[in-house]
C-alpha positions in Angstrom: 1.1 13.3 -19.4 1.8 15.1 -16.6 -0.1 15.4 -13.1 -0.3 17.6 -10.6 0.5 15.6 -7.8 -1.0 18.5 -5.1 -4.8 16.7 -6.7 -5.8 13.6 -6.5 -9.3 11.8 -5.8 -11.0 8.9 -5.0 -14.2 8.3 -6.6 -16.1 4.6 -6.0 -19.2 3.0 -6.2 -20.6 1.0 -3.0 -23.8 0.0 -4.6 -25.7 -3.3 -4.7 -23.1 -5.2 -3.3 -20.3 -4.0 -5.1 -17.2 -2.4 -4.4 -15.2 -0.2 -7.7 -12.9 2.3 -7.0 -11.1 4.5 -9.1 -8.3 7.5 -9.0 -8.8 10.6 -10.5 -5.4 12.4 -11.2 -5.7 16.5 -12.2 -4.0 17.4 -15.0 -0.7 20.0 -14.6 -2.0 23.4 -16.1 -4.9 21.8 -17.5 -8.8 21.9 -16.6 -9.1 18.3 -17.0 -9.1 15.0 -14.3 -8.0 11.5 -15.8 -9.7 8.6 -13.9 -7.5 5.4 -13.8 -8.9 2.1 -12.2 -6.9 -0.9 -11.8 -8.6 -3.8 -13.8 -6.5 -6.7 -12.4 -7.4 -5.5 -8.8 -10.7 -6.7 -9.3 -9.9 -9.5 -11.6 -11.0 -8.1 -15.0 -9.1 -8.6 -18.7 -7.7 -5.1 -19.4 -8.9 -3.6 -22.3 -6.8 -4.1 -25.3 -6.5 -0.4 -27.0 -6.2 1.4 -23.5 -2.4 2.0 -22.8 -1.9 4.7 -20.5 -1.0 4.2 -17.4 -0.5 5.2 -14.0 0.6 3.4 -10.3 -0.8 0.2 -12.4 -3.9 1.4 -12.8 -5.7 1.7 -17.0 -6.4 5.3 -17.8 -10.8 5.1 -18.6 -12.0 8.6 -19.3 -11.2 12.1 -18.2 -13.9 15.1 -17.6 -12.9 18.0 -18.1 -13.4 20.3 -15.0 -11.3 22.7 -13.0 -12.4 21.5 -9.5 -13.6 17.4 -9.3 -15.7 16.6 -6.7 -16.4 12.8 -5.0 -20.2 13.0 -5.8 -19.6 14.5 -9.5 -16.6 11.6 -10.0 -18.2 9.3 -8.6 -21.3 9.6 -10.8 -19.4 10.0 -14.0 -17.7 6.7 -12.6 -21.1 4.8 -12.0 -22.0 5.8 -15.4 -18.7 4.4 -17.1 -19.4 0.8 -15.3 -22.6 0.9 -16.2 -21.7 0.9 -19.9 -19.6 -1.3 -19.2 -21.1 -3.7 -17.8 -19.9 -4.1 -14.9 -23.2 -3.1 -12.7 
């Protein structure tokens, strides 16, 4: 895959104590982000079918959107924890 490295964004979640973060990397020619978070950074078993990645970091979803926002990211982010369970 190949990024457009012009966009890039930082979308966390500061809640409750905890501290996530994740990178959100746009897509070259595409309207789609892929958000990557770095499981070992936090001291979490990677997932065992996820394979992509990028700077060392586990691709976890994409949305597809022309322009990403923090607030938007970082809700779609909160969301993906939850399920998770990880908040």
């Amino acid at each position: 895959m190949l990024y457009d490295d012009r966009y890039h964004l930082h979308v966390g979640y500061y809640e409750n104590g905890e501290d996530f973060e994740a990178i959100a990397y746009k897509r070259q020619s595409q309207e789609t982000w892929d958000i990557f978070f770095d499981f070992e950074q936090y001291g979490l078993s990677k997932p065992v079918l996820r394979t992509r990645l990028k700077d060392g970091a586990m691709w976890i979803f994409s949305i597809d959107k022309d322009e990403l926002n923090s607030h938007y990211g970082a809700e779609k982010f909160k969301q993906w924890l939850s399920a998770q369970r990880l908040i």
